[in-house]
Structure formats: C-alpha cells, structure tokens
N, C-alpha and C positions, 0 to 999 in steps of 0.2 A: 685560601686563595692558591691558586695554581703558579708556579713557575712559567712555565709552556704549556699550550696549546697547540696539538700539529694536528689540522684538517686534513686528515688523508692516509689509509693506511696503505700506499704500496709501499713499493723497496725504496723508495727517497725518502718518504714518509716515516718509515719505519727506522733508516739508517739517521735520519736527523733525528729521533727520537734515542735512542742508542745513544748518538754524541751528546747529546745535552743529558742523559742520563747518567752516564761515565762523567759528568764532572759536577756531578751532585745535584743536579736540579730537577724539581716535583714535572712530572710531566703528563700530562692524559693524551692520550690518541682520537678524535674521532672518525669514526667511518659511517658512511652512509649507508655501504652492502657489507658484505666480507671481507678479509682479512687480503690483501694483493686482488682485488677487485678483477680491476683491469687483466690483469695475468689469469684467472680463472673463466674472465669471458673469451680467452682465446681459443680459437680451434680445437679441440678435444686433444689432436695426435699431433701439434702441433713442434714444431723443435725452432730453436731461436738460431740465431744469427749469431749472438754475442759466445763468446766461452763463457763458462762455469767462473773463471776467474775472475771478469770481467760483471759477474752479478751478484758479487759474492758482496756481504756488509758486514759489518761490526767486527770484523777480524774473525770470522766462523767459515773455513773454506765451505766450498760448496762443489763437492764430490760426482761424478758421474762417471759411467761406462763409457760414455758416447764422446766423441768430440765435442758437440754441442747439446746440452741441456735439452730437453724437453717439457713442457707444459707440467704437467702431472710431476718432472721433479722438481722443477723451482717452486710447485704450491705447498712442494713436502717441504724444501728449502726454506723457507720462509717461514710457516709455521715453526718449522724448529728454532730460527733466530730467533723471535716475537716468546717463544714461550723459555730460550734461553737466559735471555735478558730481564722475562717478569716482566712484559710492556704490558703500562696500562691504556688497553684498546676498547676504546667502547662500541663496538661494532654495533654496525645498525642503529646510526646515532646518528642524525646528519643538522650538520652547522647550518643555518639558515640567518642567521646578524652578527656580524660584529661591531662592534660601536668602543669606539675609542674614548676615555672619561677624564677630564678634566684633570686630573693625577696623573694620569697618564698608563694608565691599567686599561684592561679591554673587559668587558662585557661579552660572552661568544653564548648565542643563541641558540639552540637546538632542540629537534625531536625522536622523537623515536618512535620506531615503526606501530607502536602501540597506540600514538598520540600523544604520549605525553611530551610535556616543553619543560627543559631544565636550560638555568642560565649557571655561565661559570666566569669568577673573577680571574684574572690573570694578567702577569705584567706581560708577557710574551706572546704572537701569535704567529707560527708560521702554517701558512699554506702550500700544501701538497696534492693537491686534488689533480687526477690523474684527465681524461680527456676521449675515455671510451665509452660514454654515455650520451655521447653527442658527436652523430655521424654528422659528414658533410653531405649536406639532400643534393638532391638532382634538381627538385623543382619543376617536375615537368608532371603532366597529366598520367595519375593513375600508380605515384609512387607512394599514397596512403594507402591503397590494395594489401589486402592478407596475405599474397603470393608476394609480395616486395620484403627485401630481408636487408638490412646493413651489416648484418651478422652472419658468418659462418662456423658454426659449430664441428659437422661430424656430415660424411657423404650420405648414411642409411635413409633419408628423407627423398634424396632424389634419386632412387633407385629405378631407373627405364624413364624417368622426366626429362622431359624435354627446358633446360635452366641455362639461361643467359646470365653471364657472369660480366656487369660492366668495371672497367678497373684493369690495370696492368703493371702493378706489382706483386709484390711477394704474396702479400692476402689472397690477391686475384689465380696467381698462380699455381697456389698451392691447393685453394677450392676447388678447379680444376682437375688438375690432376685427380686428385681426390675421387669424385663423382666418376671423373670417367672410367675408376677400376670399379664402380660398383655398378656399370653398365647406363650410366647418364647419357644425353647427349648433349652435350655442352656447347656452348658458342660464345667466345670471350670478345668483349667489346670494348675498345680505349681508345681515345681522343689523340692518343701521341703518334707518332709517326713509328715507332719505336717502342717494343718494352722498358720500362724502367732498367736502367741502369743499376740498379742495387739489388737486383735478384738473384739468391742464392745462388753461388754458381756452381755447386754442385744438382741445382733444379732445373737452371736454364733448359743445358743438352737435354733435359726427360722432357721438357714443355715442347721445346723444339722439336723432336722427335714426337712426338704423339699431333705438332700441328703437319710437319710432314706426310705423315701413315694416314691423315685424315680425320684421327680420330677425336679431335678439340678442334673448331673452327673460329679462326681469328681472324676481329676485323678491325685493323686497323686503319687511324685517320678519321675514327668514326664515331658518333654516341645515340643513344638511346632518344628518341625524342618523346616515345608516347610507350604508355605500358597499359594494354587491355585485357581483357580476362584470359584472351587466349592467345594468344598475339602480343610481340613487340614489335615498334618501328624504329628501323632503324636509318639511322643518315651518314652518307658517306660527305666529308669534310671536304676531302678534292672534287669530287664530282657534282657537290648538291643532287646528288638522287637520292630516294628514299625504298627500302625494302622492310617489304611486312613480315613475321618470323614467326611461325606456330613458337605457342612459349606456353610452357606452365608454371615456370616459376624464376623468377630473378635476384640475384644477388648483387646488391649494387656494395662495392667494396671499396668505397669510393674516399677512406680515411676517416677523421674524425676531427675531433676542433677541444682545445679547453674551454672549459666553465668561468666565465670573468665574472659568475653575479657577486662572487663576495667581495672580490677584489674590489669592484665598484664602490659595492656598497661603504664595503670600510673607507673609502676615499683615496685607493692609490691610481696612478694615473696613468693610461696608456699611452705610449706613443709609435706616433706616424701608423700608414694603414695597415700596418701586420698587428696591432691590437696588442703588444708585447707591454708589460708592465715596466712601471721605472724603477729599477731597484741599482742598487750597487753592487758589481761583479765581485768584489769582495769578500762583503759580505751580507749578498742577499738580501738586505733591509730594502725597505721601499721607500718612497717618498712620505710614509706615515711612519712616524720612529715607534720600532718594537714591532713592527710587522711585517713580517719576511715570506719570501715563496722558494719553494723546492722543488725539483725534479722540472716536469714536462709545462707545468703553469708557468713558470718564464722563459717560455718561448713564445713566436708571435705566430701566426700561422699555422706556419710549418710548426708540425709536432714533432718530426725528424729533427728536427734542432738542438733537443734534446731528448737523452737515453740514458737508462738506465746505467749504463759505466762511467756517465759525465753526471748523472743527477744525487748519484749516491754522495757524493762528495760536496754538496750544497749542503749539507749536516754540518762538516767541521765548521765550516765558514761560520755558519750559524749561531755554533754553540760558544766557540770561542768571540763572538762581538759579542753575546748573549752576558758573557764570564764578565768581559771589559766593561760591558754599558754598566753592572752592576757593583763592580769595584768601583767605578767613580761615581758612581750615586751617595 
C-alpha cells in the first residue's frame, strides 16, 4: 500500500511530491501525458512571466541567462528535479476513480495508454491535475473546423496565412507577434475594451507598435460569431454590426478550465458558481478526510488564481497534515 498518491505531475505536483518524500513517505506520481505536461504544451519559444526563483522547488535553484526562464528551460528544470529526488512518476498513467473505503484508505483507478487498468491502495490522495487539456470553447458555429486551434505552438504553420487570433492576453499576444515576423496576416479579436492588463510589459510597446505601423489588426469590443471555411464573422459589441473576414485559420486563445471529474467523483464538493473545491487553506484537505488538491485545481474559474510560485507551496501544507493525521492515528 502506498503512502500518497499525487495525480499530476506538473511543478505543484512534483513539489508536493518532494515534501511528503523528504519526510519519509511511500509516494507514486501519476500522470496522464508527460512529465510538466502543461509547461511542454506551451508555445515552443515561449518565456514566462514569473523569475527562475519564483519556479524553482524542492530547494534546487533553477538557473538561467535570461531574466526570465523560457519554455525549453523550465522542461530541462524539471526533469532535473524529478530525476534529482528519484520521483516515482508513472507517466502516461491517467487516474480515472477514486473511491474512498470504509478504513478510510482510497482505492485510485487508472489506465495506461496501453489499456491496461491497474488499481492502487493508499491512505493519502492529493490532486494536482493541471487545467490545459481543457480550453474555454467559443460555442459558436464552425469552432469544431480543422483550421480552429486552442493551441499555439510555434509561427512556421502560418507562414503568408491569412489567421485570426481571438483573445487579448499574454497567449494572444504573443501568437501574434510571433506570425507576424514570419509574414502572417493577423487580425487579433477580444471582447474587452482593452488589452488585458497583465501583458508582459516589456511585449506591450512591440504589440502596440506593430498595431500602429498596421501590421496586426485589432479589433476591439468585439468577437467571433461564425467561423467558415474561408471566412470569419466578426461582430463589433458597440455597434452591433457585423464584418465578414477572408480567414484561413484561427486561434481561439481564449484560456482553459480545470478538470473537476475526479474531484466529483471522490465526493468533494464545490462551491458557489466559480466550481472552486471545499478544502482547508491550511492544509489543502477537502471536505473528504485524506484527500487533498494542489496547484491550479483549487481555484475556481479563474485559473489565474493560482501559479505556479503560490501552488508549489500546497506541498508543505500537505505533507506536514499528512505527518499529523498519522501520528494521531
């Protein structure tokens, strides 16, 4: 029987795994893809927001040239913590039940990408399950189309394409730019009055300046209503008009949502309409004793809620209730 159980291997994931390791407890990891998931579905050339200091876990600094980290070094980062520490990660393993038993041990269900189904006993279960596998849809006609993307990778794809980027944040902005130095023609579309306020502000002035010179068209106050083979429609919010837009391909960048199905399942319980699980800010237990959440999964909505420099720190909390519930057992 297992100590812990941590569904999820990003960096909350991994760092809650670490603390409960560092005080002696059996631990398995599972993950459904790879090893920081979500961090490797980012933008190729991507660079973060946060410092190196600020993503760093298990007491292992995390070193770079740059100001701020890029994509490719936090995946080296990471691997190197995970194989520092000897975590046992079962990648490509994804939790599919837990079921709470009568002792009060869990049951945690899983497959793997083979098909095989393995079940594992355990007193402890925290969830880590990250929240980029599940974009926020549009819902509107034509956003199951092959040219519709939730995701942006890397610019070479829309090289002289005609690609409506909806969204006006950092994602949004950064796809942009992006395309338009590999000769795109871009048209960036957001519902706000306003770019988001949290855009890198050494990106801002270069977005700004390329909507000046002409060369990114933004349209704010406005969204996407219909997306057809060649062609977007677009609607302006103040005017109620509508303009039709040669389009070959679209990036709706429009955020993402956590995964509640396990949460559910095990019986913890949401509240009010942000979907936020009930736990103890303390220490992360939930309304089911022995089953805890980490990182970006207890937040409610907004995924912004929680980051990576506030989610790593769900580990100690974790590990030390973890220590107590079993001393007084």
């Amino acid at each position: 029987m297992q100590d812990v159980i941590i569904i999820g291997a990003g960096p909350c994931g991994l760092s809650a795994a670490i603390e409960c390791q560092r005080r002696g407890l059996h631990v398995l990891v599972l993950e459904k893809n790879c090893l920081v998931h979500s961090i490797y579905s980012y933008p190729t050339h991507m660079q973060f927001f946060s410092t190196a200091e600020t993503l760093s876990i298990g007491d292992i600094p995390f070193t770079t040239s740059n100001d701020k980290p890029f994509r490719h070094e936090a995946l080296a980062y990471y691997r190197g913590v995970s194989n520092f520490y000897s975590l046992g990660v079962a990648a490509y393993e994804e939790a599919t039940n837990i079921e709470r038993q009568a002792d009060g041990t869990f049951i945690v269900s899983s497959i793997t990408r083979d098909g095989e189904t393995w079940e594992y006993k355990t007193r402890y279960v925290v969830i880590s399950t990250g929240y980029f596998d599940h974009p926020n849809l549009l819902g509107i006609p034509g956003e199951d189309m092959s040219k519709v993307s939730h995701y942006f990778r890397e610019a070479h794809p829309y090289t002289g394409m005609k690609v409506a980027v909806i969204g006006g944040s950092n994602s949004a902005v950064d796809a942009a730019l992006e395309m338009v130095r590999v000769g795109a023609e871009v048209t960036v579309v957001y519902r706000g009055e306003q770019l988001s306020e949290s855009i890198k502000p050494w990106v801002k002035p270069v977005f700004e300046s390329m909507v000046n010179k002409g060369k990114i068209q933004l349209q704010l106050s406005s969204r996407v209503i219909e997306i057809e083979p060649a062609h977007v429609l677009i609607e302006s919010l103040e005017y109620r008009t509508t303009e039709r837009l040669p389009n070959d391909f679209v990036l709706a960048l429009t955020g993402f949502r956590p995964d509640r199905k396990l949460l559910v399942q095990a019986g913890v319980e949401m509240s009010g309409d942000m979907e936020k699980p009930v736990f103890n800010p303390d220490t992360m237990e939930s309304n089911v004793p022995g089953l805890y959440v980490a990182g970006v999964i207890a937040s409610g909505r907004n995924a912004n809620e929680v980051f990576i420099e506030t989610g790593r720190e769900h580990g100690k909390f974790i590990a030390e209730h973890i220590l107590t519930s079993l001393k007084d057992q």
